[in-house]
C-alpha positions in Angstrom: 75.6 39.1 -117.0 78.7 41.3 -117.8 80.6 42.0 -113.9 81.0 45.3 -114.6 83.4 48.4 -112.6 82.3 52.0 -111.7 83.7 54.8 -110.1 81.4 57.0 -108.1 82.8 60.5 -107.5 81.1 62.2 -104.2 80.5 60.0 -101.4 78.1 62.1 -99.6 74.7 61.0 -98.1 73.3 59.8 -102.0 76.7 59.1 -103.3 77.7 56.6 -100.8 74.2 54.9 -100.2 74.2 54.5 -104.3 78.1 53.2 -104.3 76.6 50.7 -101.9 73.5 49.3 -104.1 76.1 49.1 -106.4 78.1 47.0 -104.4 75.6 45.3 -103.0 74.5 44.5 -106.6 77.5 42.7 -107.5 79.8 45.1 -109.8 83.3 46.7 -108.6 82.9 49.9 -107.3 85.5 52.1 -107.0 85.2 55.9 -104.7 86.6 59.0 -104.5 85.9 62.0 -102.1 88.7 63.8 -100.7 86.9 65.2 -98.0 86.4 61.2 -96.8 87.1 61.2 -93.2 85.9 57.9 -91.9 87.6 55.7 -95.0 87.5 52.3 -93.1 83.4 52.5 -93.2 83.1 53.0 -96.7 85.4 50.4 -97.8 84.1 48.0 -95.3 80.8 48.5 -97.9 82.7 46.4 -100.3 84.1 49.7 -102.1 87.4 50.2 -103.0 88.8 53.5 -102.3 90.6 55.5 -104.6 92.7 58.8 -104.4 92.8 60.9 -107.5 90.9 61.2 -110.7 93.6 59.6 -112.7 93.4 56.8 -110.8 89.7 56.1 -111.0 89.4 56.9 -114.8 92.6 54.5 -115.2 90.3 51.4 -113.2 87.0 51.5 -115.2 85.2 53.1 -118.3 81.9 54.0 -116.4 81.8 57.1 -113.6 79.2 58.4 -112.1 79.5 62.2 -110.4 77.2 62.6 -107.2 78.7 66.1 -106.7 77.0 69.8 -105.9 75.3 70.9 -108.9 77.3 73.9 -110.8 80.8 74.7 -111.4 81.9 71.3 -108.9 80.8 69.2 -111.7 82.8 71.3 -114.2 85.4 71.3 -112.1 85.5 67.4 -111.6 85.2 66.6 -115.7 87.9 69.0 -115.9 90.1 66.8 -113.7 89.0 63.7 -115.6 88.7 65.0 -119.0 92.6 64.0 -119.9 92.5 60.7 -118.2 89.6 59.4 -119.5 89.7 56.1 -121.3 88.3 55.6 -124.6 84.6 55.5 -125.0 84.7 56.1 -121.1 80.4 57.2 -120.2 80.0 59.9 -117.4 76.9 59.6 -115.4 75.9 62.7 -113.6 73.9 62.1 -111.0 73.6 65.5 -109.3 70.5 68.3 -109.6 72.5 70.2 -113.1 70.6 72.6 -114.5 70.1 70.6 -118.2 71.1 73.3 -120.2 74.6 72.8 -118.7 74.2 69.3 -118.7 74.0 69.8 -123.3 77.0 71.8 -122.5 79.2 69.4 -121.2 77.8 66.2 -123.5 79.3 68.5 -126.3 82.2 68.5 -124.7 82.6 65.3 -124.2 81.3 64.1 -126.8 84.1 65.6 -128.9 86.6 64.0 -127.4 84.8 60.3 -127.6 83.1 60.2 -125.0 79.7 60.0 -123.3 77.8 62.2 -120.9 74.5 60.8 -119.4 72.1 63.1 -117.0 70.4 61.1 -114.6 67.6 62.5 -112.1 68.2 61.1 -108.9 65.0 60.8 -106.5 64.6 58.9 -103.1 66.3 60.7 -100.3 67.9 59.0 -97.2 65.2 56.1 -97.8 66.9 55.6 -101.2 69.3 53.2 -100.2 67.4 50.8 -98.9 63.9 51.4 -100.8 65.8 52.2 -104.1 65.7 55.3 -106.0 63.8 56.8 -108.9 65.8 57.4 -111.6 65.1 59.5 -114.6 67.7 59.2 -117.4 68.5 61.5 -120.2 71.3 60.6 -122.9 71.7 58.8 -126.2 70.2 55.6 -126.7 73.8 53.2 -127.0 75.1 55.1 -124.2 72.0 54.7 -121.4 71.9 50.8 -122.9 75.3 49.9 -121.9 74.4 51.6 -118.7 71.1 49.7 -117.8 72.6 47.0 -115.7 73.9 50.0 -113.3 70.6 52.2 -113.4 68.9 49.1 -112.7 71.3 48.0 -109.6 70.7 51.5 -108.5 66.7 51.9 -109.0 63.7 50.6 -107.3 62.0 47.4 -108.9 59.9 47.5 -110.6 59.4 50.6 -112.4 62.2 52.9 -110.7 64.2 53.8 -114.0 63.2 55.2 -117.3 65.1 56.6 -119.7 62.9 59.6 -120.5 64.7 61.7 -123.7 68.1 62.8 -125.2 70.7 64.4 -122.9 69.6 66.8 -121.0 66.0 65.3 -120.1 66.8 63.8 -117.2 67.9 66.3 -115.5 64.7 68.6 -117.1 62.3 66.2 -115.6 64.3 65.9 -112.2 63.8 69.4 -112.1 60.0 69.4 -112.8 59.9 67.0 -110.5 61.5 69.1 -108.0 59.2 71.9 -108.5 56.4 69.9 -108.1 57.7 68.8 -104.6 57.6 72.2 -103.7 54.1 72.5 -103.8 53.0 69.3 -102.8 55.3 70.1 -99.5 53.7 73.4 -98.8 49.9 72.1 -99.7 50.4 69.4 -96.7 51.8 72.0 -94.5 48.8 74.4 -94.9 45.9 71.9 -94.9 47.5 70.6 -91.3 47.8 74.4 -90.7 43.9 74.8 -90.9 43.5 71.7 -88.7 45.4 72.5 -86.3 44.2 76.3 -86.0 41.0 76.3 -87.5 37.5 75.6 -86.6 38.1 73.0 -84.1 41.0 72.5 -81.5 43.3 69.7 -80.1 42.2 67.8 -82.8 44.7 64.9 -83.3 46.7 65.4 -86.3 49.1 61.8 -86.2 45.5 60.1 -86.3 44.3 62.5 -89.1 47.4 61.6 -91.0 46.9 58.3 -90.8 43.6 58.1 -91.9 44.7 59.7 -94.9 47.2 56.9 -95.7 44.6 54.4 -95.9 42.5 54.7 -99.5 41.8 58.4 -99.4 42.5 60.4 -102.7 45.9 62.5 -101.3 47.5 59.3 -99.6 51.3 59.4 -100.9 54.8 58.8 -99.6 54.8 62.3 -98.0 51.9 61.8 -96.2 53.8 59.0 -94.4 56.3 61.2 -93.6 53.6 63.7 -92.5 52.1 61.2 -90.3 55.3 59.9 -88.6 56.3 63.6 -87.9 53.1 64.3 -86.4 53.0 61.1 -84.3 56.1 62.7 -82.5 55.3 66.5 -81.7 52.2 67.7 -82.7 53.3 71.2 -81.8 56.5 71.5 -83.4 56.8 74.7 -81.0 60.8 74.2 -80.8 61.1 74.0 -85.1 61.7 76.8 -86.9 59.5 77.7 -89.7 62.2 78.7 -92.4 62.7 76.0 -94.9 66.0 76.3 -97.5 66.0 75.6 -100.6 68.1 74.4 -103.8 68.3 76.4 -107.0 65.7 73.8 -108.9 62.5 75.3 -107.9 63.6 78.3 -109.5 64.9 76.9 -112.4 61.4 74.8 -113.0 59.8 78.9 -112.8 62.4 80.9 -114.8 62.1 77.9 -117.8 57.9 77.9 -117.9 58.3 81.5 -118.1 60.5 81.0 -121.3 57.6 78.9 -122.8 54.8 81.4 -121.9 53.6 78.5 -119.1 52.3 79.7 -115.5 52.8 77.8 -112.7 51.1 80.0 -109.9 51.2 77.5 -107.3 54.9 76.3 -108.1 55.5 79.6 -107.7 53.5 80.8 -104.4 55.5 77.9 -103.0 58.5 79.3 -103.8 57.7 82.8 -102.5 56.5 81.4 -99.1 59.8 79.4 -98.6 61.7 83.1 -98.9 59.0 84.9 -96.5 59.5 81.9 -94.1 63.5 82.6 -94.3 62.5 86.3 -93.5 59.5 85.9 -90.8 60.7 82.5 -89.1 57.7 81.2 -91.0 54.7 79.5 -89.2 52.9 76.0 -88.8 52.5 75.0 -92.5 56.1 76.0 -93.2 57.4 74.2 -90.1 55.9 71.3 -91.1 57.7 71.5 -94.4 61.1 72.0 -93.0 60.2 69.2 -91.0 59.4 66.8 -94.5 62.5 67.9 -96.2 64.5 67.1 -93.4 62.6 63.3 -93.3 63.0 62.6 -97.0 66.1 64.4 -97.7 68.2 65.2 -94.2 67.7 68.6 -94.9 68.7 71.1 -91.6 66.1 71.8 -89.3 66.5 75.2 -87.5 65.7 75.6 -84.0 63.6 78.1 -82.5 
């Protein structure tokens, strides 16, 4: 198989643990993040550290952008855009809204070359487990890629190309907005345990139970049950949980179709009373899920 180059742009928490499958998986990967501090770490990874655009688009014809979602990744492709080697794909791995992601494969695609959307799903656990990867683009253009989605994914079954550009990043969103409410399900139902009928019960055993052949066993639950083994309290967390832009997106876009998505929705609104109110149990224990899947900040009470 072909020894192929990349250069990853963004080597944050996903950017750098997905430079390092890549390396890991044989091809040359080349970074770039000027706000890099600790260099000598990343390059011991087996990746080769670059320090401009120009440079990176003048080593290899496949880059993939692991950058904040919005006018960053304009910004970036701008920088790129008139160094760019022919036929050169772009691979943005990031949480775009899709309709921007059509907007800048025109662009691109006007001046020869590619623009792939790729959904990006795994977390911190990612670089070790692999990542779910849902890919949007046209047909030639995700093919030549495969060998790198496939480096990148979890095997078997962790990469699909789901749709023309822009579908990717449309079911990465959906996706998203379904994590919202699977998050703040978990956090009421342990909620009602904990302050319901019957007290002390344990929740860590509860949890674990539930990871062995009931119906709502999942990864989260996991995560659920390995918080829970640790403070069943959680009397120190603060209940407001953040959020990024997708949920809304995933609400604003069923709208557009005449599609309700109540409990999407509810989700949503909870996360902004929590923000306002400090929250309570259920929204504790979904600060505390994002922050084990995703490193998100956990506020102290």
């Amino acid at each position: 198989m072909e020894n192929l180059t990349i250069g990853v742009i963004g080597l944050g928490r996903m950017g750098l643990a997905i430079a390092e499958r890549l390396a890991k998986a044989g091809l040359t990967v080349f970074g770039l993040d000027p706000s890099l501090v600790n260099t000598s770490a990343v390059e011991v990874l087996g990746i080769k550290l670059v320090s401009s655009a120009a440079e990176l688009a003048s080593k290899t014809t496949k880059i993939w952008l692991m950058v904040p979602a919005g006018d960053v990744v304009d910004t970036v492709l701008a920088q790129l855009l008139l160094r760019l080697q022919p036929g050169t794909i772009i691979i943005d791995g990031g949480n775009s809204f899709f309709k921007d992601t059509i907007r800048r494969s025109a662009l691109l695609e006007a001046r020869g070359f590619h623009f792939v959307d790729c959904g990006t799903s795994g977390g911190l656990h990612g670089k070790d487990l692999g990542y779910s990867l849902m890919v949007g683009g046209e047909i030639a253009a995700v093919q030549e890629c495969e060998q790198i989605f496939k480096a990148v994914a979890m095997q078997p079954g962790g990469y699909a190309h789901v749709g023309p550009v822009g579908a990717g990043h449309y079911v990465k969103m959906v996706h998203n907005g379904i994590e919202y409410a699977v998050l703040q399900a978990y956090g009421e139902g342990f909620q009602l345990l904990k302050e319901g009928s019957y007290k002390g019960l344990n929740l860590a055993a509860i949890a674990k139970v539930w990871n062995h052949g009931s119906i709502i066993r999942s990864w989260i639950g996991e995560l659920a049950e390995g918080v829970l083994t640790d403070d069943q309290e959680l009397a120190s967390v603060s209940g407001a949980i953040g959020e990024n832009k997708t949920g809304q997106w995933t609400i604003d876009l069923a709208k557009e179709h005449g599609i309700e998505l109540p409990v999407i929705e509810k989700s949503l609104a909870v996360r902004a009373w929590s923000r306002a109110t400090g929250g309570n149990f259920a929204t504790k224990m979904v600060a505390m899920l994002r922050g084990a899947f995703g490193g998100h900040p956990i506020g102290k009470m």
